[in-house]
C-alpha positions, 0 to 999 in steps of 0.5 A: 315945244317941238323937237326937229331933226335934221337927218344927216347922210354919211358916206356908207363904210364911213361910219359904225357903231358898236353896242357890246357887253362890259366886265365891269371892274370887280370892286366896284362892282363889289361896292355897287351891290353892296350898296344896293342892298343897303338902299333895300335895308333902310328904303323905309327910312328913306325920305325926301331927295334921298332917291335921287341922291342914290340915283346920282350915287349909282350913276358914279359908281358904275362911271367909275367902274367902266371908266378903265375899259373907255381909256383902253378903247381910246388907247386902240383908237390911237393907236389906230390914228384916231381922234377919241372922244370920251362921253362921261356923265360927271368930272368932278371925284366923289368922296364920303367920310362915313364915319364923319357923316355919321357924327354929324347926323348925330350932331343934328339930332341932338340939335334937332331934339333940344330945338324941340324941347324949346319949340324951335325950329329945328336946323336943316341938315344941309347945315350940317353938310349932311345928305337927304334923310335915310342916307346916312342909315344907308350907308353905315349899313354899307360901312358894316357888310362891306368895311369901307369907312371911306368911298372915294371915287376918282374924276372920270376926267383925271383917270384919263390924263392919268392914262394918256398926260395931260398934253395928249387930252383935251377937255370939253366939260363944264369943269373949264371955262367956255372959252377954255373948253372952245379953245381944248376943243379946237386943239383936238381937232388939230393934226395930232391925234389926242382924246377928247374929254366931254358931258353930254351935258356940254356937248350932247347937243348942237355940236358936231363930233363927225369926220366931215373931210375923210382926214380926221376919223373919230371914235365916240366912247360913251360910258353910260 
């Protein structure tokens, strides 16, 4: 196929964009490196959609961590009568049982061995509610430097109606239905000033966020 792109010409001091140096927040920062090295202990164990899975479960932890820094950014935003929208990755909260997890591997195993004996097929993990193999290794290494039994990451999407209620922020994910999220988006862009929720995934691509009149200047917070 072929990407084309329109160039697209704003009025100079119209636009800026910054790209500045985070402090994430502390714990989770905490947990990131403590998994990290998790992953280094037992990447021999690792196997099948195991890699993409810690990607995707790095990905939520660093959202997590810098998620308080864009709820600042949209605050001064608003304070200085614009229209913020946060760009985050995933809407819904994560949380991991590790010590359940950890019986129900048992649990499989022991299936997986008797289905052996009896020249069965062995039942699959997603059966069991259980992640790619070699997780489960990683993340009682995890449990046992760190002492969290349970990790539970808040939704990106509930951190800001937390910070601003939910009549002040509108949501453009794929959490609401498509008629929800045009209808959220459209009372954004109404008079009142107010933080827009959004995933590149729904609004990355053929949508247009820009102050096209001069009376509705926004501020875009990626947090990546």
């Amino acid at each position: 196929g072929v990407f084309t792109a329109r160039k697209t010409r704003l009025p100079q001091n119209q636009v800026d964009s910054r790209l500045v140096k985070v402090k994430a927040n502390e714990e989770y920062t905490r947990i990131y490196k403590a998994f990290e090295n998790a992953v280094e202990e037992n990447k021999s164990a690792l196997a099948g959609f195991s890699k993409a899975w810690i990607k995707n479960f790095q990905k939520r932890i660093l959202e997590a961590s810098k998620i308080d820094i864009a709820i600042n950014e949209a605050s001064n935003a608003l304070k200085a009568g614009r229209w913020p929208i946060v760009f985050v990755e995933t809407k819904a909260e994560r949380k991991i049982d590790i010590p359940d997890l950890l019986e129900r591997e048992g649990e499989w195993q022991r299936e997986v061995d008797l289905a052996r004996r009896m020249s069965e097929r062995p039942p699959a993990r997603f059966a069991f509610g259980l992640p790619p193999m070699g997780i489960t290794d990683v993340l009682a290494s995890f449990m046992e430097e760190t002492g969290i039994s349970v990790i539970e990451i808040p939704s990106a999407e509930d951190a800001v109606k937390a910070k601003f209620g939910e009549d002040n922020v509108a949501i453009f994910t794929g959490s609401v239905t498509p008629a929800k999220a045009q209808k959220n988006l459209d009372r954004w862009r109404g008079n009142k000033p107010m933080v827009l929720v959004a995933t590149m995934a729904k609004g990355g691509t053929g949508l247009s966020l820009h102050d096209k009149t001069g009376t509705h200047p926004t501020t875009q917070i990626n947090v990546n």
